[in-house]
N, C-alpha and C positions, 0 to 999 in steps of 0.2 A: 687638539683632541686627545684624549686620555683613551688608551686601550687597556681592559682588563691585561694583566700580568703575563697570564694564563696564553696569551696571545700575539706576547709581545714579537716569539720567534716567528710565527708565522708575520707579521705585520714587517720586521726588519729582512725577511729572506725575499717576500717580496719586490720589497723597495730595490734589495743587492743585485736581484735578478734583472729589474728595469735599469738601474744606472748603471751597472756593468755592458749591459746591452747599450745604452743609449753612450754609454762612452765608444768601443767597439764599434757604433756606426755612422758618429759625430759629423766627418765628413766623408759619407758614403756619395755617392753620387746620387740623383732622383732616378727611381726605378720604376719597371712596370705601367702604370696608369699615372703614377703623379708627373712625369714630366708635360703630360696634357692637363691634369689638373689641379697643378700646383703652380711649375715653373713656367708654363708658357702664359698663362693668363697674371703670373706676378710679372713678368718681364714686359708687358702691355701698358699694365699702371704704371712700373718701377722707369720705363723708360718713357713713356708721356707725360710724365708726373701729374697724373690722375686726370689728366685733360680731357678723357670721355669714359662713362662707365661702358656703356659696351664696346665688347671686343670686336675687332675687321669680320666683316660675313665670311663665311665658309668662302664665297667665289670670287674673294678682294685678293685672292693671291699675297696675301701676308701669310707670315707663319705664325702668327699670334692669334689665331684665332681659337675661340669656343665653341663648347656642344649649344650652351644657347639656355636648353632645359636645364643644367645646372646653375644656382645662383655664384653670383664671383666672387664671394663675400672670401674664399678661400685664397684667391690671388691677389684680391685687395688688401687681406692681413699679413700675408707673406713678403708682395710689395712694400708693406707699410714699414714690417723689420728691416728689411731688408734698408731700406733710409734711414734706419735708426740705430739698425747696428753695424750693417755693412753688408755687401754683396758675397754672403758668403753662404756655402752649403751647411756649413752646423748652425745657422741660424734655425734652418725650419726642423734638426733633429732637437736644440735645445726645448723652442716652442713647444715640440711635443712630449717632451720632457715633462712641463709643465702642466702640461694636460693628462699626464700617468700622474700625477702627485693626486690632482683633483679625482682621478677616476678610484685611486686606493682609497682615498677617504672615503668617495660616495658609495664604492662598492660594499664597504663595512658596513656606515649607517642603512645603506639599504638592506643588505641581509640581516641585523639586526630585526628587522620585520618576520625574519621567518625562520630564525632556527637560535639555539642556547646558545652562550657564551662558549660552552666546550664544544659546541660544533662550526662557531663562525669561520675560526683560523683553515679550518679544512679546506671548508665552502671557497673562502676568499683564494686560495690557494690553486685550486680546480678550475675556478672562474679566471684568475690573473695569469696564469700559466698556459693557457690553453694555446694554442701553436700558431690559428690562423691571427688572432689578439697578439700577440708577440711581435709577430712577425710583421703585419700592421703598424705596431710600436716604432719596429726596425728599422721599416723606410717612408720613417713623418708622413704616414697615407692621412689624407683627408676624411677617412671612418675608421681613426682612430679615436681621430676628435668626434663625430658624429655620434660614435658608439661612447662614448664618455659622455657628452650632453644627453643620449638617451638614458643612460643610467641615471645622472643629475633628475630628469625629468621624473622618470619613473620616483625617485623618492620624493620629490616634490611632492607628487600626486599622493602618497599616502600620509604624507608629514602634514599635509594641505596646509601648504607653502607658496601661495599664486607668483609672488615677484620671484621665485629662486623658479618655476616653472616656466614663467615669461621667457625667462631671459635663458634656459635649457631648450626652449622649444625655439627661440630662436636661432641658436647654431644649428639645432637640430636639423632644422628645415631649410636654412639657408648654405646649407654647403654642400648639398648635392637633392638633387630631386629625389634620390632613395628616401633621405629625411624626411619630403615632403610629405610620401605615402605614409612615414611612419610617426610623423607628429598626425597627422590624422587619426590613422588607428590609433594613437594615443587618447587623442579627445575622447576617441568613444568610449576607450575602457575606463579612463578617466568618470564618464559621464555615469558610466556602468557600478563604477566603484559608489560615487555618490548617491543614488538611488538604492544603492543596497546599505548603506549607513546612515543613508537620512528617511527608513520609513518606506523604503522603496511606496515612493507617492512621485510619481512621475508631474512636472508642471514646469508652466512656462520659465520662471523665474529659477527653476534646479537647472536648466537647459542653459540660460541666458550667466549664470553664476560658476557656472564649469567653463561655458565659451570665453570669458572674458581674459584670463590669461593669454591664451590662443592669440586675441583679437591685435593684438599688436605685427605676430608676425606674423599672420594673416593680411595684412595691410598692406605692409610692406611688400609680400612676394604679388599680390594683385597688382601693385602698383608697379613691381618689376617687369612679372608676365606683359602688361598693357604696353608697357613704353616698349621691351624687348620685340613684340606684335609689330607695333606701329612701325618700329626703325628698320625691323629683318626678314619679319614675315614668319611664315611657317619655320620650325626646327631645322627639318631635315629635308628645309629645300637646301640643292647640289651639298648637301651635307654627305659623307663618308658612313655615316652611322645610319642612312636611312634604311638600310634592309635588317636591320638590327629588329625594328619597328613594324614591321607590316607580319600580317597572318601567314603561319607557314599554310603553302600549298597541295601538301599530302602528308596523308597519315603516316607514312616513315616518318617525316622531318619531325613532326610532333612526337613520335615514339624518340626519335632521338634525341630531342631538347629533354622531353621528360627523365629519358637515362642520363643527361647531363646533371639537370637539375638535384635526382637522387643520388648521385654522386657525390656534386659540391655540399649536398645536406649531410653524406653520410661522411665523407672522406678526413683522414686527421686524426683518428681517435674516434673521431664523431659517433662511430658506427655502436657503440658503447652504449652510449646513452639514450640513442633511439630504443636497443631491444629493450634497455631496463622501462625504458617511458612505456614501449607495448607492453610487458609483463606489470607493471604496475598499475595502470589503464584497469586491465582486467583483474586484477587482485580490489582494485576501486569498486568496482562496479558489482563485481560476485559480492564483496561485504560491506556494499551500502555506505562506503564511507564518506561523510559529511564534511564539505573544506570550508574554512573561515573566507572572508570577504576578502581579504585581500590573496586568501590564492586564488580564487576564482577568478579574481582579474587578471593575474597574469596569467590561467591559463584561455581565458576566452585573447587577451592580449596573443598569447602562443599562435592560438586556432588563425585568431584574425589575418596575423601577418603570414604566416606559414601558405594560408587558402590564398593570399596576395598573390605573391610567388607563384603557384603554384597555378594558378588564373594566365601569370604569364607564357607559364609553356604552352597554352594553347590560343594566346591571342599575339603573342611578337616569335621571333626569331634571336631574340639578345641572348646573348650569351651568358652563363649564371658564372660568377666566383662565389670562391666562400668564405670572402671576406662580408659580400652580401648579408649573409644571411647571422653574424655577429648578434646582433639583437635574438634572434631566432633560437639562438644556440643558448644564450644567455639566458633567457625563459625556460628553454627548457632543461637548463644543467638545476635550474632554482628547485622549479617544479620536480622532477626526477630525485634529488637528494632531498626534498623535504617528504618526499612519499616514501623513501629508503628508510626516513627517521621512525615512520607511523609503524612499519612493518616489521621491521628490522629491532633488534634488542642492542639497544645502549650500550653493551662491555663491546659487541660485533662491531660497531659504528669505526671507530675509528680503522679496522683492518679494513675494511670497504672503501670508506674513504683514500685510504692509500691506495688499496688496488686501483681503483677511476682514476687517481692523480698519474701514476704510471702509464697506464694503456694510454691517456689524454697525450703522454708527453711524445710518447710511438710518432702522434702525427708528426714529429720535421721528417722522420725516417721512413715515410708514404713516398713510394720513388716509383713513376710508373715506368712500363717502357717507353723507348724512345719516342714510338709513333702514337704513345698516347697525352692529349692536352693535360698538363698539368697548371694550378694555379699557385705555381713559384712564389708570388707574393704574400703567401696564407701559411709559408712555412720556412725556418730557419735553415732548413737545408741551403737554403739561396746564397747564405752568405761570399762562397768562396768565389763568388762572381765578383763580386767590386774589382779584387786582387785580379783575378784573370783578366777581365777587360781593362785593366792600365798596363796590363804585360803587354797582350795583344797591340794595343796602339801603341805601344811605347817600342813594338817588335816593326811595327809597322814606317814608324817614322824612321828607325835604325836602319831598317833596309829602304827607306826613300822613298816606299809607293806612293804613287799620288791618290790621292782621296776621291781624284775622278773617276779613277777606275776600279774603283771601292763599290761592292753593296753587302747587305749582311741582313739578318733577321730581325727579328721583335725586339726592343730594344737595345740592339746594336745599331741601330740605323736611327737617322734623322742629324739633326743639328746637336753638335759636341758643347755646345756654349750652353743650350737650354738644358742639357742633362747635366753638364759638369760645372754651368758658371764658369766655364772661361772664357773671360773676351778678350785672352790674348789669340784664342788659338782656336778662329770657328771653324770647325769642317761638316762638310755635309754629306752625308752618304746614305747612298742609296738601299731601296728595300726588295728589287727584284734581281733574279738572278740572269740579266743582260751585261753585265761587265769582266773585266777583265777577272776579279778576284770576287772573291764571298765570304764575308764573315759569317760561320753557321755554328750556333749554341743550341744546346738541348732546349735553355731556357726559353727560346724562341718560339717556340711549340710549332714549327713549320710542319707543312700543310704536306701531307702522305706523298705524295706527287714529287713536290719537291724537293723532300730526303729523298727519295728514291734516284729523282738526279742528278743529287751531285754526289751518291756511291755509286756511282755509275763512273767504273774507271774510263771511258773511253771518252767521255764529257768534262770530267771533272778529277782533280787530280789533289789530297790533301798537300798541303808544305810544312805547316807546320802546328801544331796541337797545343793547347793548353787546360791542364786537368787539374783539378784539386777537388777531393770527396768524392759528392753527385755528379757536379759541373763541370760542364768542357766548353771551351770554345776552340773549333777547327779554321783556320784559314785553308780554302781552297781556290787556286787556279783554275781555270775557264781555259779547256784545250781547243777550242774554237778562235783563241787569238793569238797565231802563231809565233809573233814576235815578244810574248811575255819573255821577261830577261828570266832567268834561272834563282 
């Protein structure tokens, strides 16, 4: 691909931003969500060597198990390197390495749909640099790819391009159930698009010529769903995640999801972009102003997935990231800067642009207090944890503790092999505060109660700290077991 001139520095700064980072986190350990949805379902295939596609039930008492609604397709491609190049943690940073090269091209050819040659480099800029995308990038997450296929997808659908669509919609949808909701509202706006470029003449044949793309990984996940049915049954039977899933029981809990929710939409930067989206809304509407066909789609695409979400705070209990809402965010940075170009005079454009580029970057330095959840994995602030959790255990085997008498937080805890890939050296430790000692991190987002007891000098007693930036990780003593050695 040939990029105008004009553009070349924003196209190479991005690139220095991604491979500087993707060097920097080569072999990081698996964080946050992916050691469930990355490394424990590739360690399934990698060590069965592919001998069943689903994973042990929730109540098979394996630790390899799956949520089930997720397709595998993520632990089977990770597995699959994993044979081909070796059992090693910068295998799944390289992979997604690969998948940043793919998302800078499509990011380009797709805003070439909506803005001049002297504003793409901006655009591209604001969009690739955005904190919780970054930071996504940072730890090979599984919606880094997802959000890369939906970008692929969406230009598909205006190039109407059905094979490069096909086979977008199918990472799309096969890597996590988020995808599925969102290869859906795909098709519709997809359908949406068509109908308004062909005549809007609504018929069978415009319906069955949009679907067909679709029709492949529609198939496959049917086919998934049915046999996953038959073998395991419901989801979130003796599944961990089934409260996750059911209707909250009063109206606080719903006020509270929904402050969650507005949170992870606003938090990062984000907050930015929402007022300009309201202020510009009504600058739309006061002056009648007319959008072409393809913004229309992404903004009904906006409405659609936004009301999704938005449906869930009042029918589950799950908990929102804002890595979620990546797609979300991505519509409406498009939409919001192509309504700043309408309003706004051309000499102003480029100082706007840099101001939104700045405030966007704010989000790694979004640091709440202690007792408030934060989503660590939606922002670079996170990084000085890799380095602290190898001091921690590396302080930990120095002084001899035994891993029995070990528990610790949100990921400090579980199996050492499935986070870090070592099978020389599996330890398992625990996640409640019953033992002799406690590994406790900010990153951990522990639960009010339980910070509360272990500053509680007469229960619990620090030994030793480890800090860098944000980030701390505390070991604490448990004064309830008298004979802890010193």
């Amino acid at each position: 691909m040939k990029f105008p001139t004009r553009n070349y520095l924003f196209v190479l700064l991005s690139i220095g931003v991604y491979v500087l980072l993707s060097v920097i986190s080569m072999n990081n350990c698996y964080f946050w969500d992916t050691p469930q949805l990355i490394s424990k379902e590739a360690h399934w295939f990698y060590l069965t060597d592919f001998s069943s596609f689903l994973l042990p039930a929730q109540n098979s008492g394996s630790e390899f198990v799956a949520t089930g609604y997720h397709p595998p397709l993520m632990g089977m491609m990770t597995a699959a390197l994993w044979k081909v190049f070796g059992y090693k943690l910068w295998v799944s940073h390289a992979f997604t390495l690969v998948w940043a090269v793919l998302l800078l091209f499509n990011v380009y050819k797709l805003l070439e749909h909506f803005f001049t040659e002297k504003k793409i480099g901006w655009v591209m800029l604001i969009v690739l640099l955005e904190s919780t995308l970054l930071a996504q990038f940072s730890i090979a997450s599984p919606d880094f790819i997802l959000f890369t296929a939906f970008i692929i997808a969406l230009r598909a659908v205006f190039e109407r391009k059905p094979y490069m669509l096909s086979v977008a919609v199918f990472f799309l949808s096969c890597i996590s159930m988020r995808g599925v909701f969102i290869g859906a509202i795909l098709f519709a706006a997809n359908f949406f698009y068509h109908f308004l470029e062909d005549g809007k003449k609504l018929s069978i044949r415009l319906f069955f010529s949009t679907l067909l793309p679709y029709l492949p990984t529609f198939i496959i996940l049917v086919a998934y769903y049915a046999y996953y049915f038959i073998a395991r049954g419901w989801f979130f039977t003796n599944s961990p995640y089934a409260e996750h899933y059911i209707m909250p029981d009063s109206l606080q809990k719903v006020v509270a999801h929904l402050a969650g929710f507005i949170i992870r939409l606003m938090e990062n930067g984000r907050i930015v972009m929402w007022i300009l989206g309201v202020y510009l809304a009504y600058l739309a509407i006061k002056s009648k102003h007319s959008f072409d066909n393809k913004s229309k789609v992404l903004l009904l695409f906006l409405l659609l997935l936004t009301g999704l979400f938005l449906l869930f705070v009042f029918i589950t209990q799950m908990p929102f990231s804002a890595r979620y809402f990546m797609p979300i965010f991505f519509l409406l940075t498009v939409v919001v800067l192509q309504g700043l170009t309408f309003f706004i005079e051309n000499r102003k454009m480029t100082s706007v642009f840099f101001i939104i580029l700045c405030f966007e970057l704010t989000g790694h330095f979004w640091i709440y207090p202690e007792k408030t959840a934060k989503s660590w994995e939606c922002t670079l602030a996170h990084l000085p944890y890799y380095g602290l959790r190898e001091a921690c255990f590396n302080y930990i085997e120095t002084e001899k503790m035994d891993y029995n008498d070990i528990s610790a937080g949100f990921c400090l805890y579980g199996n050492r092999r499935i986070i870090e890939l070592n099978d020389q050296n599996i330890k398992n430790i625990g996640g409640k505060l019953n033992r002799k000692y406690f590994i406790y991190s900010n990153i951990s987002n522990l639960e009010d109660e339980s910070v509360d007891e272990l500053k509680n000098p007469l229960k619990w007693k620090p030994i030793k700290e480890f800090k860098d930036g944000y980030v701390f990780i505390t070991i604490y003593k448990n004064l309830a077991f008298a004979s802890i050695p010193k």
